[in-house]
LOGU-119269 format. One record per residue (C-alpha): residue number from 0; residue in three letters; y, z, x. Coordinates in steps of 0.05 Angstrom, whole numbers. Last residue first. Layout:
REM residues N
<pt><seq>NUM</seq><type>ALA</type><c2>Y</c2><c3>Z</c3><c1>X</c1></pt>
...
***
This chain:
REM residues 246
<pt><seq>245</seq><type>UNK</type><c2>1467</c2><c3>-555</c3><c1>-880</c1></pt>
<pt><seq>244</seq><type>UNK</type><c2>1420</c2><c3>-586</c3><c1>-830</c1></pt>
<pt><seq>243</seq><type>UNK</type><c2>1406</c2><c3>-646</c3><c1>-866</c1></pt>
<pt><seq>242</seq><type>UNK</type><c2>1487</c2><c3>-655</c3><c1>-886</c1></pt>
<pt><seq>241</seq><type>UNK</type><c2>1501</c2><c3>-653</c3><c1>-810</c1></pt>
<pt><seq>240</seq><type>UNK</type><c2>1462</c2><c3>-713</c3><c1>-793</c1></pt>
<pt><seq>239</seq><type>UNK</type><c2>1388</c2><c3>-707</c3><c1>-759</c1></pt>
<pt><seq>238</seq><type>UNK</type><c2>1369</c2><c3>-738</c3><c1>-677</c1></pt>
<pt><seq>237</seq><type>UNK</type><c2>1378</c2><c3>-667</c3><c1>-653</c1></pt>
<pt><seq>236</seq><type>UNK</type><c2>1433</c2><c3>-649</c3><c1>-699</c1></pt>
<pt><seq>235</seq><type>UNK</type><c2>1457</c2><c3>-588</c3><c1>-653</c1></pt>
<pt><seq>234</seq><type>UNK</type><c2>1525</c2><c3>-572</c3><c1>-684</c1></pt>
<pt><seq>233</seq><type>UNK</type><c2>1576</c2><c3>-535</c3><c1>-624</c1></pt>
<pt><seq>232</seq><type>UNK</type><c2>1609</c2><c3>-472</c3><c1>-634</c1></pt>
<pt><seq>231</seq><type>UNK</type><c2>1554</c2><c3>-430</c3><c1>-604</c1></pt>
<pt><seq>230</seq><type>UNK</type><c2>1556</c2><c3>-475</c3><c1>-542</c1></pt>
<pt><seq>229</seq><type>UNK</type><c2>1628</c2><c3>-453</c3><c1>-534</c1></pt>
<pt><seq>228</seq><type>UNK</type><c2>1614</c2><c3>-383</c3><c1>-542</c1></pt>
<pt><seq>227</seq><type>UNK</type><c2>1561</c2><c3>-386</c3><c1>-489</c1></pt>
<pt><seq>226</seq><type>UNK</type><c2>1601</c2><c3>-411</c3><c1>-437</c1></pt>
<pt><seq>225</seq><type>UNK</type><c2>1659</c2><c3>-362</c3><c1>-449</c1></pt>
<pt><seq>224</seq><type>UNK</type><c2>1597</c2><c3>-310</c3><c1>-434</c1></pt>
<pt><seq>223</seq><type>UNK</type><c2>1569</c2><c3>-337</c3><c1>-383</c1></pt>
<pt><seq>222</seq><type>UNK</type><c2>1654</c2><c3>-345</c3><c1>-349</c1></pt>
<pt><seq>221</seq><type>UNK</type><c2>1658</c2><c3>-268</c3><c1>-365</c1></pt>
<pt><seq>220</seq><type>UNK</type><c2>1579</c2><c3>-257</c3><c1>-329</c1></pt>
<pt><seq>219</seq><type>UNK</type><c2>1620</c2><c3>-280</c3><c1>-259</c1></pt>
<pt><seq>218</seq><type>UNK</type><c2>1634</c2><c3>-352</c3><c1>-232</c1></pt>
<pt><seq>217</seq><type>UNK</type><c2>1681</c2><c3>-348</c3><c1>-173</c1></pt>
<pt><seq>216</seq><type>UNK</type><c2>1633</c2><c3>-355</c3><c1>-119</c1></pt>
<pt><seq>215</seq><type>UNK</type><c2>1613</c2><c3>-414</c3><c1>-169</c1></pt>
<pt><seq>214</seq><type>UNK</type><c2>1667</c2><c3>-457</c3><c1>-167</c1></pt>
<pt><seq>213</seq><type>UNK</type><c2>1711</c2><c3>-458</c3><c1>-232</c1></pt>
<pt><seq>212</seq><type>UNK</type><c2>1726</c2><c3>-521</c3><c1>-251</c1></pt>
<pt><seq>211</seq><type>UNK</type><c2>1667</c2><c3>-520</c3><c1>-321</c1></pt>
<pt><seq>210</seq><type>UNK</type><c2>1621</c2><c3>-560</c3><c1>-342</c1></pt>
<pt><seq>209</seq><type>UNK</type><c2>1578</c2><c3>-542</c3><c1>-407</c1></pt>
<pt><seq>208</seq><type>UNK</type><c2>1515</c2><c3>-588</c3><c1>-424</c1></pt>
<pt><seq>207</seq><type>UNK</type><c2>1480</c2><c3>-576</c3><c1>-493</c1></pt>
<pt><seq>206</seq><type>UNK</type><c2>1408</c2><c3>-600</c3><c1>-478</c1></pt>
<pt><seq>205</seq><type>UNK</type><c2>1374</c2><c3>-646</c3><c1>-523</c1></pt>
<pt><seq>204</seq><type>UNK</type><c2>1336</c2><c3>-677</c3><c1>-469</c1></pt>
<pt><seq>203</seq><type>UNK</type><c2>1342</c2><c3>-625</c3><c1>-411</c1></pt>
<pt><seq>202</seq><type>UNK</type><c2>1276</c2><c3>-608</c3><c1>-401</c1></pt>
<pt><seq>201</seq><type>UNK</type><c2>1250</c2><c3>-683</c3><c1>-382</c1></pt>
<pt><seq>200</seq><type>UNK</type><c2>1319</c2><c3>-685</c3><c1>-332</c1></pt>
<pt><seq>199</seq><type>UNK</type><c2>1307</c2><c3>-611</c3><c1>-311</c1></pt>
<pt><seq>198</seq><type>UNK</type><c2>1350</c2><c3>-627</c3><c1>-246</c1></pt>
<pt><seq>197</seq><type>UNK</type><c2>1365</c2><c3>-698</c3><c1>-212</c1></pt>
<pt><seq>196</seq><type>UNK</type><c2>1437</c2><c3>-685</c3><c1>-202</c1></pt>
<pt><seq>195</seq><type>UNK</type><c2>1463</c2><c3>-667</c3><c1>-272</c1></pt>
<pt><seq>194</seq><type>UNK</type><c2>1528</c2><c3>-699</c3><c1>-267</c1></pt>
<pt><seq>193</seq><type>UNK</type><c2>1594</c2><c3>-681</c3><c1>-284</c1></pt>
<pt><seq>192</seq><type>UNK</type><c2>1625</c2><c3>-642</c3><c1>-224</c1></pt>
<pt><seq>191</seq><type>UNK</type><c2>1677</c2><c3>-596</c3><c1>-234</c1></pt>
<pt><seq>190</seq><type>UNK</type><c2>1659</c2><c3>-536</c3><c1>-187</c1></pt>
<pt><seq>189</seq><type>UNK</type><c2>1609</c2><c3>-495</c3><c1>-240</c1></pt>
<pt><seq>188</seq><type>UNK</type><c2>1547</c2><c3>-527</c3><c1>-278</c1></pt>
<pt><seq>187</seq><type>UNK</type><c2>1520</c2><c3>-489</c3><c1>-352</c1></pt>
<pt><seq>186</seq><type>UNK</type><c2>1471</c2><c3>-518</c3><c1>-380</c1></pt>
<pt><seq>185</seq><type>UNK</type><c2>1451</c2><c3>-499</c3><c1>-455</c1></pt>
<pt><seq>184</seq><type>UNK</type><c2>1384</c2><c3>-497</c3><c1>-494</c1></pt>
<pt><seq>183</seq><type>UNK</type><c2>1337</c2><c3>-501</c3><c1>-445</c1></pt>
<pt><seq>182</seq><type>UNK</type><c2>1266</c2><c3>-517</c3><c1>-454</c1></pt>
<pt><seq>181</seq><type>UNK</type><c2>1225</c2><c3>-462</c3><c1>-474</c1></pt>
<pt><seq>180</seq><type>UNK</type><c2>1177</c2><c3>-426</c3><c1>-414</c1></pt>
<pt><seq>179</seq><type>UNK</type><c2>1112</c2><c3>-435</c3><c1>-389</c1></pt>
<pt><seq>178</seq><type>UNK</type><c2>1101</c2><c3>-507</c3><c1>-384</c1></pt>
<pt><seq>177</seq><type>UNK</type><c2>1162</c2><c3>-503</c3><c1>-337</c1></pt>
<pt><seq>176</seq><type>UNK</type><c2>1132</c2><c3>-534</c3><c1>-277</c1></pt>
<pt><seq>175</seq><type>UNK</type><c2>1113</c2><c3>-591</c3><c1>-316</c1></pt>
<pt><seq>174</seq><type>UNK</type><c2>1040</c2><c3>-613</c3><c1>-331</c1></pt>
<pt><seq>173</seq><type>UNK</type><c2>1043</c2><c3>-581</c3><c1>-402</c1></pt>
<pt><seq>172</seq><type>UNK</type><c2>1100</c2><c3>-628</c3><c1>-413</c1></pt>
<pt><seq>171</seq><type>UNK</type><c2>1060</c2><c3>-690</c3><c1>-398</c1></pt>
<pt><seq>170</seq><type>UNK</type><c2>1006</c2><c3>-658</c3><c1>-451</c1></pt>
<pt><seq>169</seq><type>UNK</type><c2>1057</c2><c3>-647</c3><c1>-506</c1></pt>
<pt><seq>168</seq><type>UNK</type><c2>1102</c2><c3>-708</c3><c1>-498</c1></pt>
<pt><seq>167</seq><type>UNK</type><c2>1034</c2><c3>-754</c3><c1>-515</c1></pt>
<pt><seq>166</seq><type>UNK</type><c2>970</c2><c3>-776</c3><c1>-469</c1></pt>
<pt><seq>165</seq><type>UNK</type><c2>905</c2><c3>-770</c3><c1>-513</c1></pt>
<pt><seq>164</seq><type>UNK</type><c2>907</c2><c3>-855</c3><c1>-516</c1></pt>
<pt><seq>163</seq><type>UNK</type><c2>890</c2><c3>-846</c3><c1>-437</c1></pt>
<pt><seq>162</seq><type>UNK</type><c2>831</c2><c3>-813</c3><c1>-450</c1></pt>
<pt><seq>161</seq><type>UNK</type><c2>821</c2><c3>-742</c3><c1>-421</c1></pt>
<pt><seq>160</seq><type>UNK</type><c2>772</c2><c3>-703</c3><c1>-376</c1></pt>
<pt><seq>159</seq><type>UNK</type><c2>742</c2><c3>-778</c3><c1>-354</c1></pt>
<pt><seq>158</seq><type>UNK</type><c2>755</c2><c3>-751</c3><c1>-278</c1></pt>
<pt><seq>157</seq><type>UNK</type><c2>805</c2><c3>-810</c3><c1>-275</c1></pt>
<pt><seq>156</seq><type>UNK</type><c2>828</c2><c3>-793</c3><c1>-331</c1></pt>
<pt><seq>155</seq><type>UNK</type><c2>848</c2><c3>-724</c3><c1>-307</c1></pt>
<pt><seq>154</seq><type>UNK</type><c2>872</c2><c3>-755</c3><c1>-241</c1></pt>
<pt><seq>153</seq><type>UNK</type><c2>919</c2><c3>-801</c3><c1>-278</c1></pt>
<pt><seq>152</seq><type>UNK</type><c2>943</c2><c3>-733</c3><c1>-316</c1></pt>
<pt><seq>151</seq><type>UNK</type><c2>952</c2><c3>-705</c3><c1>-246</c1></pt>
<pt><seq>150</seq><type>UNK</type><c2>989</c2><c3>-761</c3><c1>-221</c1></pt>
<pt><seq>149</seq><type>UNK</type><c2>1033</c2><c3>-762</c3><c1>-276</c1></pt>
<pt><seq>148</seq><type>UNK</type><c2>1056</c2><c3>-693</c3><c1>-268</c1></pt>
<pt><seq>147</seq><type>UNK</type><c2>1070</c2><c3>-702</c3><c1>-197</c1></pt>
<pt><seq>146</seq><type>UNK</type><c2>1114</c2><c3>-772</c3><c1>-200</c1></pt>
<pt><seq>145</seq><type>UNK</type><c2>1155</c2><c3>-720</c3><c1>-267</c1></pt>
<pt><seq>144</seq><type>UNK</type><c2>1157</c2><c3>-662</c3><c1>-218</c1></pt>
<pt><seq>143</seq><type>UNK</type><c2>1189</c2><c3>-701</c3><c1>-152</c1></pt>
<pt><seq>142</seq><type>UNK</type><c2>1241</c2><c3>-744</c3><c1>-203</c1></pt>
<pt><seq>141</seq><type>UNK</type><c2>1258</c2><c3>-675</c3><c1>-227</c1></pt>
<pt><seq>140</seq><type>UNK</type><c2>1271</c2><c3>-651</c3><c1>-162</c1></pt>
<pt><seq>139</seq><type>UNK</type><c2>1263</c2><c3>-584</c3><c1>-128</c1></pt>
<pt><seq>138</seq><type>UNK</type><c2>1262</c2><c3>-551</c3><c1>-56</c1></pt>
<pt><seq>137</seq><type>UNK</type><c2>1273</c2><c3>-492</c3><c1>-96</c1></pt>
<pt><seq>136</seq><type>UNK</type><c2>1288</c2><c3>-479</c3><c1>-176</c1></pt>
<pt><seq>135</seq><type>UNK</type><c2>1295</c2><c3>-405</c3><c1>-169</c1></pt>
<pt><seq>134</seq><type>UNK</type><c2>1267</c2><c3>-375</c3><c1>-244</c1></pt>
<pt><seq>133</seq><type>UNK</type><c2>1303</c2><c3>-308</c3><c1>-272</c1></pt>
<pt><seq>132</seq><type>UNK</type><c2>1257</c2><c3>-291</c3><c1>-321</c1></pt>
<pt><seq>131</seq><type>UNK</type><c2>1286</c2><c3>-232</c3><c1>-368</c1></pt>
<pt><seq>130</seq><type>UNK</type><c2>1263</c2><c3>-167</c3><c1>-405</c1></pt>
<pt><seq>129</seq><type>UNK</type><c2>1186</c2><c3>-171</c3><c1>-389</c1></pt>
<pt><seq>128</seq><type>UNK</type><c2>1169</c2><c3>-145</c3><c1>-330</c1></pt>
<pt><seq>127</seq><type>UNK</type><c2>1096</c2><c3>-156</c3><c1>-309</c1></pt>
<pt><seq>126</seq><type>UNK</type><c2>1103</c2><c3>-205</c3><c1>-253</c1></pt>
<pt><seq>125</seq><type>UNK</type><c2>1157</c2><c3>-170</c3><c1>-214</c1></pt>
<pt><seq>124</seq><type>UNK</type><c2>1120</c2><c3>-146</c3><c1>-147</c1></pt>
<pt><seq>123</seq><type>UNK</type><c2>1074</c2><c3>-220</c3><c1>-158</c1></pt>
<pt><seq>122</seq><type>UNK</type><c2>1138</c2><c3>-264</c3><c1>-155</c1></pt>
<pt><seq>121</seq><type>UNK</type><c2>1158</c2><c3>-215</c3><c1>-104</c1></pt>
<pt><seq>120</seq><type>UNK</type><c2>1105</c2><c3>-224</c3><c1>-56</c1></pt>
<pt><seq>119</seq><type>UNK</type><c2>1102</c2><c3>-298</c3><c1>-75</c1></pt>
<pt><seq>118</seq><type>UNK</type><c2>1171</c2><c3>-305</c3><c1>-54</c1></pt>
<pt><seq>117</seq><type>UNK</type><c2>1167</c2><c3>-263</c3><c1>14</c1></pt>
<pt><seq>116</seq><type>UNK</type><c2>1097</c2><c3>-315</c3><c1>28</c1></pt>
<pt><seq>115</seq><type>UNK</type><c2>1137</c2><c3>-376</c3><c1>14</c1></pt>
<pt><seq>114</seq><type>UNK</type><c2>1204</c2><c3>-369</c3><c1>55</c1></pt>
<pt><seq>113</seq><type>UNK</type><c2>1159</c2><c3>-335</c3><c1>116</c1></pt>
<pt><seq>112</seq><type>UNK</type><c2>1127</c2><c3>-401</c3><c1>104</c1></pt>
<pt><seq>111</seq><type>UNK</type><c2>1183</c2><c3>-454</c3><c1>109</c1></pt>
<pt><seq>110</seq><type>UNK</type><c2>1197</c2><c3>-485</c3><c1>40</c1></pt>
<pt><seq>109</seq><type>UNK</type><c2>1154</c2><c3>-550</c3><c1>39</c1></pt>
<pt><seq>108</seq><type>UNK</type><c2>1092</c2><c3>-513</c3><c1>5</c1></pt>
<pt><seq>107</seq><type>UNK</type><c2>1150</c2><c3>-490</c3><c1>-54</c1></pt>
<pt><seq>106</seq><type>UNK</type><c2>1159</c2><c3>-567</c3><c1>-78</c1></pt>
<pt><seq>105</seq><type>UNK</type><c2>1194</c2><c3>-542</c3><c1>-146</c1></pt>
<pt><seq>104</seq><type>UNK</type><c2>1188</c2><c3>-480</c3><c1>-191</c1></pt>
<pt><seq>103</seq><type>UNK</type><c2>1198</c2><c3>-406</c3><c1>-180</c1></pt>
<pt><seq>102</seq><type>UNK</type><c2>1200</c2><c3>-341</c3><c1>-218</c1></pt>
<pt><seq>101</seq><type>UNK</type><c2>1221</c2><c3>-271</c3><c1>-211</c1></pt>
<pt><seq>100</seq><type>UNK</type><c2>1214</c2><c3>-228</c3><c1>-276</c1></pt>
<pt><seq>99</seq><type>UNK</type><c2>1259</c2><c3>-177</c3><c1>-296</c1></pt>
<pt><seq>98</seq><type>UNK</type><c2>1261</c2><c3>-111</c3><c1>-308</c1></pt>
<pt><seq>97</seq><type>UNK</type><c2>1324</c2><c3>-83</c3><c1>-287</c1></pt>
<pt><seq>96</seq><type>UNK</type><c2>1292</c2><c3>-39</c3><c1>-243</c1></pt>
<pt><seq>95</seq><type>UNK</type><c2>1241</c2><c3>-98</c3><c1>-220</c1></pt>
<pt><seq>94</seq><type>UNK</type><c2>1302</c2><c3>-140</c3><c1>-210</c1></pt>
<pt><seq>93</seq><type>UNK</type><c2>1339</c2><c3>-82</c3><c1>-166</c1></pt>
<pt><seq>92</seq><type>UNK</type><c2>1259</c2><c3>-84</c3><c1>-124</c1></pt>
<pt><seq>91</seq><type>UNK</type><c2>1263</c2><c3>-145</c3><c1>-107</c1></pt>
<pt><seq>90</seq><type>UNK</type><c2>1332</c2><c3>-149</c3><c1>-88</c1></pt>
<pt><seq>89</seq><type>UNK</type><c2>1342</c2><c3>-143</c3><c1>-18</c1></pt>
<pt><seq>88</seq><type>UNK</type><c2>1270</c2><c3>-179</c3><c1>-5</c1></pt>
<pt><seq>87</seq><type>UNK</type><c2>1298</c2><c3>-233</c3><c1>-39</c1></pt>
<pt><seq>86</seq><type>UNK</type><c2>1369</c2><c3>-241</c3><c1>-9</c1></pt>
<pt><seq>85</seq><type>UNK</type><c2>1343</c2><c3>-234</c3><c1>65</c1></pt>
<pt><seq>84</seq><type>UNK</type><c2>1291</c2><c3>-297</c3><c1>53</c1></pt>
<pt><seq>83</seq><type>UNK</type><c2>1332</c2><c3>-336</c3><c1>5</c1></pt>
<pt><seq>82</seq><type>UNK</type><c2>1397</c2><c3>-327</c3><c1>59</c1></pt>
<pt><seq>81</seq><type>UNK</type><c2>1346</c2><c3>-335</c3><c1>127</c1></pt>
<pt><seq>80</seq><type>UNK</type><c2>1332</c2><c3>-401</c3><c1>83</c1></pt>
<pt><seq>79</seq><type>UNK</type><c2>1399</c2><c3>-420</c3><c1>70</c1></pt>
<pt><seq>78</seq><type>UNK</type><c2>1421</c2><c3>-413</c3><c1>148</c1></pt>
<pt><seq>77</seq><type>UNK</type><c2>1366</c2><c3>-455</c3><c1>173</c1></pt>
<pt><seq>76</seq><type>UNK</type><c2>1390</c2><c3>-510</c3><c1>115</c1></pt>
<pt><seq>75</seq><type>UNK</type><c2>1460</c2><c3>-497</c3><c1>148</c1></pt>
<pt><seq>74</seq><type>UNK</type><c2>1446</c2><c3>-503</c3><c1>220</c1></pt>
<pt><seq>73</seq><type>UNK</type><c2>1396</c2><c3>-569</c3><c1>207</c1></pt>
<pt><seq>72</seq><type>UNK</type><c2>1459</c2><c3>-610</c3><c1>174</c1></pt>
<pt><seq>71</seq><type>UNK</type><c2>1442</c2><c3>-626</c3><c1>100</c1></pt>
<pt><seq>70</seq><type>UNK</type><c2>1385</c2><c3>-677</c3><c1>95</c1></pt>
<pt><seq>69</seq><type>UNK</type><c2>1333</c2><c3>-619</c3><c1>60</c1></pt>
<pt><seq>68</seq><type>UNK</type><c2>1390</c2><c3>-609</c3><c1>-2</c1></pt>
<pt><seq>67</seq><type>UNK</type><c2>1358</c2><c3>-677</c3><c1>-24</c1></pt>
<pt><seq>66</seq><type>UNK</type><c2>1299</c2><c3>-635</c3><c1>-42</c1></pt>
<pt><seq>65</seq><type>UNK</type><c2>1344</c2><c3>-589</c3><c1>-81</c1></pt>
<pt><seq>64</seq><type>UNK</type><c2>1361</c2><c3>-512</c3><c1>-67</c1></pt>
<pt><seq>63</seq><type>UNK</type><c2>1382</c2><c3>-464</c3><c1>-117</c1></pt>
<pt><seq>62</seq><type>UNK</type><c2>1385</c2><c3>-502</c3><c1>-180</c1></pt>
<pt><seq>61</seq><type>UNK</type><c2>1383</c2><c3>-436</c3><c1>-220</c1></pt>
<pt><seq>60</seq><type>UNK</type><c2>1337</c2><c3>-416</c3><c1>-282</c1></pt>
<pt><seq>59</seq><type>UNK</type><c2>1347</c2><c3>-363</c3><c1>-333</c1></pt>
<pt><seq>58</seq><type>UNK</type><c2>1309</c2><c3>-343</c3><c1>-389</c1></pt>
<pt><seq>57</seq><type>UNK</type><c2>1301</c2><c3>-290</c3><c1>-438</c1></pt>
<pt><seq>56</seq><type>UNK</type><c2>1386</c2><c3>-283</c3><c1>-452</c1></pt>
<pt><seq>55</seq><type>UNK</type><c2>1383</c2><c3>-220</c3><c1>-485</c1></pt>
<pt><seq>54</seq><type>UNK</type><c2>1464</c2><c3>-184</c3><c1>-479</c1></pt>
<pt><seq>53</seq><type>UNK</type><c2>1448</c2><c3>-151</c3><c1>-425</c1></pt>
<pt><seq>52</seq><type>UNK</type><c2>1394</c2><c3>-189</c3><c1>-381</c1></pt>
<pt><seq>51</seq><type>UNK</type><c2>1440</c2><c3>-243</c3><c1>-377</c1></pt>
<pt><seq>50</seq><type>UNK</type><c2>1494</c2><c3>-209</c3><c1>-355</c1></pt>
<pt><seq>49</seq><type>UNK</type><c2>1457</c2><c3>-179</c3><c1>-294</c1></pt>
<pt><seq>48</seq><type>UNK</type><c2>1428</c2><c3>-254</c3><c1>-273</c1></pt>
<pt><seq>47</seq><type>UNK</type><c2>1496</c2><c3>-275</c3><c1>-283</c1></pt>
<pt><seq>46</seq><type>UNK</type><c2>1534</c2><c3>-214</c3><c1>-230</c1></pt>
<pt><seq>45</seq><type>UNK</type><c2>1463</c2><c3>-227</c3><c1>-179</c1></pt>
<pt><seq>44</seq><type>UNK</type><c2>1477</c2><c3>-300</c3><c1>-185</c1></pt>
<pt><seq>43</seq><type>UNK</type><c2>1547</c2><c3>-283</c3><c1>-175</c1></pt>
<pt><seq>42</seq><type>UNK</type><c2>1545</c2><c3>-243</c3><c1>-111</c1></pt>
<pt><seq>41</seq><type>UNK</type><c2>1494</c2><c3>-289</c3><c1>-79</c1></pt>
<pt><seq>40</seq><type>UNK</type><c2>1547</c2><c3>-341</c3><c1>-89</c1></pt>
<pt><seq>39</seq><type>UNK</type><c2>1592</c2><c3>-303</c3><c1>-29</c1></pt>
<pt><seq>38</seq><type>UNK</type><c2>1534</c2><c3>-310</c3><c1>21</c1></pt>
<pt><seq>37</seq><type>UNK</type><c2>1538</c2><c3>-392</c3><c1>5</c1></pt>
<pt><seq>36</seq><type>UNK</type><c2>1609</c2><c3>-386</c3><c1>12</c1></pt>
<pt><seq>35</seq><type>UNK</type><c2>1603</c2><c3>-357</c3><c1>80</c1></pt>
<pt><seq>34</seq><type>UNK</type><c2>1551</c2><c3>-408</c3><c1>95</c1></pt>
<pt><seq>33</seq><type>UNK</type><c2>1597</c2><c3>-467</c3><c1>89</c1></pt>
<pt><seq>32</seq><type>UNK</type><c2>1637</c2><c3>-434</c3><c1>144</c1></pt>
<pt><seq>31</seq><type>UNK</type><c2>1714</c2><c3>-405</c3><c1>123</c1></pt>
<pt><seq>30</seq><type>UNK</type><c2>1788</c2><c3>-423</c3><c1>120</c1></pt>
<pt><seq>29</seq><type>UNK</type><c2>1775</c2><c3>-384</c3><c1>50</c1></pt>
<pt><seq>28</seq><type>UNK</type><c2>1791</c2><c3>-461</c3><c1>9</c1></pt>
<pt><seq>27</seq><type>UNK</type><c2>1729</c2><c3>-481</c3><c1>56</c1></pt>
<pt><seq>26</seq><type>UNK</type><c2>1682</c2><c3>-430</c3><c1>35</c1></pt>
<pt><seq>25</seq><type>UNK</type><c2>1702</c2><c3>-447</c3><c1>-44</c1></pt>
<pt><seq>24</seq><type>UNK</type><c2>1692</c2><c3>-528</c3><c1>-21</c1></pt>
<pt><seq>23</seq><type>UNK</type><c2>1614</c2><c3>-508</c3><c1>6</c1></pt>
<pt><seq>22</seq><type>UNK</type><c2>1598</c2><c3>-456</c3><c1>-45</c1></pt>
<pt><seq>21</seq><type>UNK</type><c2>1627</c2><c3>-515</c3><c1>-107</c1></pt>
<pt><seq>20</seq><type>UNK</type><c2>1558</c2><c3>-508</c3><c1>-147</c1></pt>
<pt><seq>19</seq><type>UNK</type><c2>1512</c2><c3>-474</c3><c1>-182</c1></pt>
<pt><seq>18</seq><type>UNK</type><c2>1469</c2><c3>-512</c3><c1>-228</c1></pt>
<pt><seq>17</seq><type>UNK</type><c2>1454</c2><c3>-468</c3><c1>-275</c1></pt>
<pt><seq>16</seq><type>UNK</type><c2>1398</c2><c3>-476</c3><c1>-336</c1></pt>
<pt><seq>15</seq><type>UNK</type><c2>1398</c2><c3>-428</c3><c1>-397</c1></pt>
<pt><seq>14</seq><type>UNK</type><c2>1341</c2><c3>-403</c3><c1>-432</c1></pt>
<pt><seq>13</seq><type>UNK</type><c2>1339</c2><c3>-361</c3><c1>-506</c1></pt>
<pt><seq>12</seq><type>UNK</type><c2>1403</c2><c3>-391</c3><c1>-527</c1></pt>
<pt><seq>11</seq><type>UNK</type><c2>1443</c2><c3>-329</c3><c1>-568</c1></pt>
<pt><seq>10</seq><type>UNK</type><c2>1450</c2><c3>-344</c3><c1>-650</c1></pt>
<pt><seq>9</seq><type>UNK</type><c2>1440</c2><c3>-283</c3><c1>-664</c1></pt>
<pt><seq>8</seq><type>UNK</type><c2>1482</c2><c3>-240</c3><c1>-625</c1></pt>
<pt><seq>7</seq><type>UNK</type><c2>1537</c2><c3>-286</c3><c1>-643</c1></pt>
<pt><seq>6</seq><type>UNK</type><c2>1583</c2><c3>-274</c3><c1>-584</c1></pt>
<pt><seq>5</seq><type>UNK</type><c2>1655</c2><c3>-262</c3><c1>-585</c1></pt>
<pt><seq>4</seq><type>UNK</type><c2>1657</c2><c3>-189</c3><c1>-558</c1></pt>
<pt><seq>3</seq><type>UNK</type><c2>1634</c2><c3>-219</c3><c1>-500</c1></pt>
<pt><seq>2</seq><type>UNK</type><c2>1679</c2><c3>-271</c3><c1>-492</c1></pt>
<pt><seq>1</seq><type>UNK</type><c2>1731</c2><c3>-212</c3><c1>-479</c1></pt>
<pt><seq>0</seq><type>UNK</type><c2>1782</c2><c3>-195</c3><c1>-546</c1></pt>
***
């Protein structure tokens, strides 16, 4: 029996985080350039993205490029971009078939501009379907959107639209770049690494984390679907004991 076949239809996390990693070491295991393996990745966020979208995951989001992803070598940060660019106006129109929703969050004005306008072009192209949101963090950082979203609410008292004693969990969320969508319930990162690396840390809270070895050219919707069975198995108590929940 598949990992498919395994899933409690019902019991399915509505948004899942990925942090995919493990394109640089895959690339090198080929005797190949970083970039190859970054090229090769495409294939499985496309392969997820499709899985998702099948069994009724509504939300997706990707680490796709960090701020601290900016001090990698000049050739390969070049290279990424002409990757986003190419890889977005290839597909635009395959997510709109499938209908689903492009979305992006993080420090998009420092993303070069041919990067910026070809996202908002397909962020608007896919704004009405409804089945799935596939959301690109780029040029992101959770320390970058937790300064930002205290600066505005500073600004808001500043402007005397708020008191100070109105600030709780539910305004500073609503100035997150997810104020849209439900926080994730499971996060899945590939390569072996056990860190979260400065992504969704507010979101993430009570987050079921899920780490696997396998690098992420070589993650496919099987691996999603072993992921999700393991988070199904698991007792979220969120701060209660088992007897309460039972």
């Amino acid at each position: 029996m598949g990992f498919k076949e395994q899933l409690d239809i019902n019991k399915l996390p509505q948004h899942i985080a990925v942090i995919m990693d493990g394109n640089g070491r895959w690339a090198k295991n080929q005797g190949k350039i970083r970039h190859f393996g970054h090229e090769s990745g495409v294939l499985s966020v496309k392969d997820i993205v499709e899985g998702c979208a099948d069994i009724g995951i509504k939300y997706l989001t990707v680490y796709a490029f960090s701020t601290e992803n900016w001090n990698r070598p000049a050739e390969e940060v070049n290279a990424l971009m002409e990757l986003l660019i190419s890889t977005i106006n290839q597909e635009t129109a395959t997510l709109t078939k499938n209908n689903i929703r492009l979305n992006a969050i993080g420090d998009i004005a420092s993303l070069p501009q041919k990067c910026i306008d070809d996202l908002k072009s397909a962020m608007e192209k896919t704004a009405d379907n409804t089945r799935c949101t596939l959301t690109l963090a780029l040029s992101y950082s959770s320390k970058w959107e937790l300064v930002t979203a205290a600066k505005k609410l500073a600004q808001q008292v500043i402007d005397q639209k708020i008191k100070i004693e109105e600030i709780d969990e539910k305004s500073f969320a609503a100035q997150l770049t997810t104020f849209d969508m439900p926080e994730p319930e499971l996060m899945i990162r590939t390569s072996g690494e056990h860190r979260v690396s400065n992504f969704l840390l507010w979101q993430m809270a009570y987050t079921e984390l899920y780490f696997t070895d396998t690098l992420w050219p070589d993650f496919r919707r099987e691996d999603l679907f072993e992921a999700i069975v393991d988070y199904q198995k698991r007792e979220r108590r969120f701060g209660k004991i088992s007897e309460q929940l039972n």
